[in-house]
N, C-alpha and C positions, 0 to 999 in steps of 0.2 A: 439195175433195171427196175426193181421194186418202187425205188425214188420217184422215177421219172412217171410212174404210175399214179404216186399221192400228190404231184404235182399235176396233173391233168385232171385229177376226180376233187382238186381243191379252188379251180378256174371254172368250175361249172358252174355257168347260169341260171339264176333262178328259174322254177319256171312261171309264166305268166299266163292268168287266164282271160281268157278273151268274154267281153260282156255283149251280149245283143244289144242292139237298138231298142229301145223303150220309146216311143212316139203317145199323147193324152189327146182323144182327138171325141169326138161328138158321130153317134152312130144317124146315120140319115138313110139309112135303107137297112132292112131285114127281112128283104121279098123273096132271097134265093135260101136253098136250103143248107142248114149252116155254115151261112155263109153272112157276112155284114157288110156294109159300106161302112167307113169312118174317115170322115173327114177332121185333118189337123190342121191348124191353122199356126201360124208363125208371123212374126212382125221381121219386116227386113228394113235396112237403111234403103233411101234412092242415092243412089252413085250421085245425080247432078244435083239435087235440091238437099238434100238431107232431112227428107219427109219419111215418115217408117209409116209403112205399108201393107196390109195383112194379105198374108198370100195365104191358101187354101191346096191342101194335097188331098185327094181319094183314095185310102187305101182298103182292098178286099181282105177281110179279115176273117179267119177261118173259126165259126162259133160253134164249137159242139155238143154242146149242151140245150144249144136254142132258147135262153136264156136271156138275150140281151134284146130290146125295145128301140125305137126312136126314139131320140133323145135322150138316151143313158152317156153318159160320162166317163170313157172306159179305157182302160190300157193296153197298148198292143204289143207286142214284141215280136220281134221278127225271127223269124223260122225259115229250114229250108223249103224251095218249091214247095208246093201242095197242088199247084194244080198251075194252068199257062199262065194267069196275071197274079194269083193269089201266093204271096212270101208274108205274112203276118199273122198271127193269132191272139185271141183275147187272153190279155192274163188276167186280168180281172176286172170287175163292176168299177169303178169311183164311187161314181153318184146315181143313180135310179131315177128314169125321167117321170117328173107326178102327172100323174093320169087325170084326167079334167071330170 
């Protein structure tokens, strides 16, 4: 019986860890409180022409430090719920938008 035990605990699966989403996207609103808009943009192929295309996603990103500007260059990772549309958080600055 002992056997049949080192043979079950030697078929054991690695385990594997699961990574968040990471989305690089340009903040275009920080009117609500810590709270951002970030928009990412992505190139896709067209199915019939074969022209790549920039599509644009809005995602609410939860900023708690109040740190982040229009125009900053930032990372988001995704998160559970926070709130009814908001699953994202900043994880950090990129770039810093220059102020005029």
């Amino acid at each position: 019986m002992a056997k049949a035990e080192k043979k079950v605990a030697a078929k054991s699966e690695p385990v594997r860890v699961r990574r968040h989403k990471e989305r690089d996207g340009v903040v275009v609103s920080d009117k609500m409180t810590k709270t951002i808009v970030v928009a990412v943009t992505r190139q896709v192929k067209h199915g019939a022409y074969g022209k790549y295309i920039r599509r644009t996603k809005r995602y609410l990103a939860h900023d708690e430090k109040e740190q982040c500007d229009i125009g900053d260059l930032v990372r988001i990772v995704e998160t559970k719920p926070l709130s009814r549309h908001k699953r994202w958080m900043v994880q950090k600055i990129l770039t810093k938008a220059v102020q005029a």
